[in-house]
Residue, then its C-alpha position, 0 to 999 in steps of 0.5 A: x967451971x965444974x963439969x962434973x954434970x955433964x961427964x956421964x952424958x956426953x958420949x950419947x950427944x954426939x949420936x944426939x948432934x947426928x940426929x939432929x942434923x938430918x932432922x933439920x933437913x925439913x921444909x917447916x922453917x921455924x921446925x928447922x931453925x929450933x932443931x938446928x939450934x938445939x943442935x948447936x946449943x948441945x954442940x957448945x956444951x960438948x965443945x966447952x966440956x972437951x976444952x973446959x971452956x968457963x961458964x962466961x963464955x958458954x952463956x954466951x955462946x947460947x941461942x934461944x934466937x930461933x925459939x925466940x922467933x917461932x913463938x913471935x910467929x904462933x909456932x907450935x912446937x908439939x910439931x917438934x915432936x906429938x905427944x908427952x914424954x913418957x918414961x921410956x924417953x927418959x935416958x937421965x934419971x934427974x930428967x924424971x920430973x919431965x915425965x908426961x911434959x909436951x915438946x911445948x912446955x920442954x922448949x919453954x923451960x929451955x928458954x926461960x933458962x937461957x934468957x934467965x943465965x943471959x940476964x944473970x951474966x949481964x947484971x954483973x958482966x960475969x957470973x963467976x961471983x953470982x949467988x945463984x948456982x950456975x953449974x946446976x943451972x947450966x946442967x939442968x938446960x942440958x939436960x933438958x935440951x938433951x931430953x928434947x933431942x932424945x924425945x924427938x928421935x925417939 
């Protein structure tokens, strides 16, 4: 699998992962089981980045559980952070079409993308030969997930 995407980004993840880890410490349940599963989510593409692990394995690593649940349960995810990102949010420059977007429209987006991989995978059991450019797909989930993170710590 080609990393080039995710090279320039992930030093500033593991701050992203410590961050995260303490903004997790919350009473707000569905608050916490979506910042933990960011968390982990941004974990395994640094950990498939450090051992070159192949786009199979990733997407199957990946959770939109927590997301999943809290839309069944009216969660309103403007409580992962107020507001919209603006540009000072904004630490990647391919991340400037998200440039006034709410925590709420980002996570969507995030889960669409997961479900969509998800599907992708399961049509062939592989998505080593799939027509769709799965690199750019699995770069563009992370760095949205990274956007969520830095716009929530920020």
């Amino acid at each position: 699998m080609q990393w080039e995407w995710i090279k320039t980004a992930v030093g500033p993840v593991k701050d992203l992962l410590v961050f995260l880890q303490k903004e997790a410490k919350t009473s707000d349940i569905h608050k916490r089981q979506v910042i933990r599963e960011l968390r982990d989510n941004l974990n395994i593409f640094h950990n498939g980045f450090r051992n070159g692990a192949n786009a199979d394995i990733l997407i199957d690593l990946l959770k939109n559980d927590a997301i999943k649940e809290a839309i069944k349960n009216n969660f309103k995810f403007k409580k992962l952070k107020a507001g919209n990102i603006k540009p000072w949010h904004i630490k990647d420059d391919r991340n400037k079409k998200y440039t006034g977007w709410d925590a709420d429209k980002l996570v969507d987006k995030i889960d669409e993308k997961i479900e969509e991989l998800k599907n992708i995978k399961k049509l062939k059991g592989s998505v080593k030969d799939a027509k769709n450019n799965i690199a750019m797909m699995l770069g563009n989930l992370y760095f949205r997930m990274k956007l969520l993170a830095d716009f929530i710590r920020s």
